[in-house]
N, C-alpha and C positions, 0 to 999 in steps of 0.2 A: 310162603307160609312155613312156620317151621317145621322142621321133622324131626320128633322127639323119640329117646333111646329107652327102652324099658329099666327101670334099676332092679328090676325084681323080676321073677320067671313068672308067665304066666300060664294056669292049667287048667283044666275041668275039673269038676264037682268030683270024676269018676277016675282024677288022676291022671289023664293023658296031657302030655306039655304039649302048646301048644307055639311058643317060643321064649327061649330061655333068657334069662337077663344079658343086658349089651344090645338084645337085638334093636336094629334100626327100624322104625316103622314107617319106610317108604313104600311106595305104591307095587312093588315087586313085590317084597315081603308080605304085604297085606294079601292081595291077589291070590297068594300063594296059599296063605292059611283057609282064606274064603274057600278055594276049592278043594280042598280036603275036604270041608264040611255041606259042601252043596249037594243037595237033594239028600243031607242024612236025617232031617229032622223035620217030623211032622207039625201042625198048626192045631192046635186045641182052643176050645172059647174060654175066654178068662173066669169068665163068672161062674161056669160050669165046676173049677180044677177045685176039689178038696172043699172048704170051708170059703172059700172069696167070697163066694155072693153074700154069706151071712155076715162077716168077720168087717165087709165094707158098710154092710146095713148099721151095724153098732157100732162103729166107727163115726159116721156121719150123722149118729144122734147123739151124739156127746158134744159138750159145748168147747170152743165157738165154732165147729160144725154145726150142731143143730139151728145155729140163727144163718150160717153160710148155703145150707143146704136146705133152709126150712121150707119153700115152696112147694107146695105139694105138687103143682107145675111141673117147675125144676128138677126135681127129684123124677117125674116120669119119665121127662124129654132126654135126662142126662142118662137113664135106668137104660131106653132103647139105644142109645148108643153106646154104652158101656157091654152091652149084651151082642154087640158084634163085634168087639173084639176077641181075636185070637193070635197068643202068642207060642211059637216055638216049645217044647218037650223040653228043654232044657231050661229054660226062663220059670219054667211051671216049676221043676225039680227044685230050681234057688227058690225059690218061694217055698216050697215047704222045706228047705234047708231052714232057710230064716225064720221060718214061724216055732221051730224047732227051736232053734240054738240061737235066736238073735229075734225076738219078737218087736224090738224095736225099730230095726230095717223092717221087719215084714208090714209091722202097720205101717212106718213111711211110705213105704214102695205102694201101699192101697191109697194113701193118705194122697200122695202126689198126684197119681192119676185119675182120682177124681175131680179134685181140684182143678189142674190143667182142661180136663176137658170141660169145666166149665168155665176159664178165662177164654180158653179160646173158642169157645161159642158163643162170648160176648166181643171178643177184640180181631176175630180174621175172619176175613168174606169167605162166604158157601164158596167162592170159586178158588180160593188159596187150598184148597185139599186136604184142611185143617184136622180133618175128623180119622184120616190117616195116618195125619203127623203124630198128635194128639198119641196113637197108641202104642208111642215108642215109650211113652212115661211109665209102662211096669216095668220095663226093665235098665229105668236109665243108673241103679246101683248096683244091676249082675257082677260089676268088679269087687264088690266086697267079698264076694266067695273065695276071692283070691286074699283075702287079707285075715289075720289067726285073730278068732274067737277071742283068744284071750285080750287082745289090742281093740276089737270094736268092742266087748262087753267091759274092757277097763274103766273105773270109776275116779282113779287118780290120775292128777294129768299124764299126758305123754313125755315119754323120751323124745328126743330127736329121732332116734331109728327108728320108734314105733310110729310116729308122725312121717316116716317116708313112707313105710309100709302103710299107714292110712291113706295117704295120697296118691298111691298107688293106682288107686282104684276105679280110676276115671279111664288110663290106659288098658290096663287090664281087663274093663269092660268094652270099650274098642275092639281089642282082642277077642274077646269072647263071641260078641255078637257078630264078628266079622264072618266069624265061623260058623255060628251057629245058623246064620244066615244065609251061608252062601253068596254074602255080597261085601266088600270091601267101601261101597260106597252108598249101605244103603243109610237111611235117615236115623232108622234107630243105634244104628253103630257111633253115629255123631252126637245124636243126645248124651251117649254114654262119653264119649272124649270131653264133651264142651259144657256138660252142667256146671260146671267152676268158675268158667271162663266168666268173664265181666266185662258190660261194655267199655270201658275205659280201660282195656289192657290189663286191670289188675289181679288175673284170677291168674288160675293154674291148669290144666299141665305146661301149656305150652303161650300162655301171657297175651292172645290173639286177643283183638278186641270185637266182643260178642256182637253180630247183627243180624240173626237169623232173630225172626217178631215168636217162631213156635219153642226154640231153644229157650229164649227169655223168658217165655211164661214158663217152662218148665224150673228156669234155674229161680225166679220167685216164688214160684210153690214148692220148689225143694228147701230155699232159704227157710220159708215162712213157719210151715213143717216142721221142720226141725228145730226151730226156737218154741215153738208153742207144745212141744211133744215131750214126752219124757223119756231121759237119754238118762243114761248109767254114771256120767261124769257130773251133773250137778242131781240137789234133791228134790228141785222142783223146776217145773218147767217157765220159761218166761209166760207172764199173763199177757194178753190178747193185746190189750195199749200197747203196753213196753214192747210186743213183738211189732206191731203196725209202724211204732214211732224208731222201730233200728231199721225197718225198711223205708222208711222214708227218708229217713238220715244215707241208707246207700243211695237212692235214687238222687239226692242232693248232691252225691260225691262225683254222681255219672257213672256209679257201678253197675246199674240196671235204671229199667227207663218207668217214665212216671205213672205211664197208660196202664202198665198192667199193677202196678200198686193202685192207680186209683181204683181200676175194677175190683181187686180184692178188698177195699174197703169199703167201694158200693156193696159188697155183698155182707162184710161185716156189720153193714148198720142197715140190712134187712131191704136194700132199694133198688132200684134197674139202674144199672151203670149207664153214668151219661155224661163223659167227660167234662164241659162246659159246667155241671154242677155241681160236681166233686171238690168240694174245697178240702186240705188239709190243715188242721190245726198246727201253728208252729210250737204251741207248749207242749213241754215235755213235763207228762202226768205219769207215764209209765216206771215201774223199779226192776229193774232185770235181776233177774233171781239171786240170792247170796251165795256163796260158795261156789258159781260155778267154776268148773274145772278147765272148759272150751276151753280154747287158744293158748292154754298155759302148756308150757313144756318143763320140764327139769331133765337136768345131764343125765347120761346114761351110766 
């Protein structure tokens, strides 16, 4: 597997480096960092911290939430599992960093983790330990604390440098939570490396080809999120088609696999996910927004 080099230093919210650019992120290294930080950071319940419980509530009644999340069912069964989770002091702090200075991470980072926990209590058995995995999604973007405000709230495309410094931020969360966790090898440190990755090799940081069934649901509802969301580089956000039909065009490339697109559009069109009846339309009826800014870069 490979073993990637940081190009950027990484630090705490509170300033403390935690390794500087060049470092190698082999298993020595990591180890090293994890035990710095083992046993310094206490566990608080998610829903408890600030405004979450509320901020997630109006979040998930806005459309197409409101038809993804509309069972009143669903909404309980997902409310009691979302109410046991607890994450780390420091995960809680980026969160209201983000809601502060970047409210468009802060609603992703709700946005993803509720979603996730409900693909994957349609798509992995009681016995896969899903409902664990599942609650590494608050903090699979902690490494954008490492990246300057003015580059994630940019409205014009990026430079190339700003685009490294964006990218950044998959390793940089690695880092983070290796720490914050006391564990170099736990699950949520690898959400944070591997949300980019793609099963056919084509993501980033490190180009692995993704096979973890709870990473994939997370990196489609990170996808999905973020095309349907409103983001500071275009004016308006993809509408619901157009974002279903660029997910289905990845899952056609073998970028991400078809099970959990098809659950996310069993739940778009209000029905119990049941692979065998999930058909997808091959027309493309969707218009991806004008002006967006995505993917474009100019010279620095």
């Amino acid at each position: 597997m490979p073993i990637p080099s940081l190009n950027f230093p990484v630090s705490t919210l509170s300033g403390e480096l935690l390794l500087s650019a060049g470092a190698r992120l082999d298993e020595p290294t990591l180890r090293e960092v994890a035990e710095r930080g083992h046993g310094c950071f206490e566990s608080y319940p998610l829903l408890e911290h600030d405004r979450v419980r509320e901020d997630l509530q109006l979040l998930m009644s806005k459309p197409p939430y409101s038809v993804i999340f509309g069972d009143s069912a669903t909404q309980l069964d997902l409310q009691k599992i979302m109410e046991t989770v607890s994450i780390v002091s420091p995960c809680l702090e980026a969160l209201n960093y983000f809601r502060s200075q970047d409210f468009y991470t802060y609603r992703h980072i709700l946005m993803v983790f509720a979603l996730t926990t409900l693909l994957a209590r349609d798509l992995l058995p009681d016995t896969s330990g899903w409902m664990q995995q599942c609650f590494a999604s608050p903090s699979h973007d902690i490494g954008k604390t490492c990246v300057p405000l003015e580059v994630l709230r940019k409205a014009t495309p990026l430079t190339h440098s700003e685009r490294s410094l964006l990218s950044h931020h998959p390793l940089a969360g690695y880092v983070l939570l290796c720490h914050y966790l006391g564990d170099h090898e736990h699950f949520a440190a690898r959400v944070a490396c591997d949300h980019h990755e793609r099963c056919n090799g084509s993501g980033y940081p490190r180009g692995i080809c993704l096979n973890d069934p709870m990473v994939e649901i997370i990196t489609v509802c990170d996808i999905y999120d973020a095309l349907i969301s409103p983001r500071p580089y275009r004016p308006v956000s993809y509408d619901n088609r157009s974002a279903i039909e660029e997910l289905s065009h990845q899952a056609e490339q073998g970028k991400i696999g078809w099970s959990v697109v098809k659950a996310l559009i069993a739940h778009n069109r209000g029905v119990a996910y049941a692979p065998d009846q999930i058909s997808v339309s091959a027309e493309l009826r969707g218009e991806p927004p004008a002006k967006n800014s995505y993917g474009k870069l100019v010279d620095d």
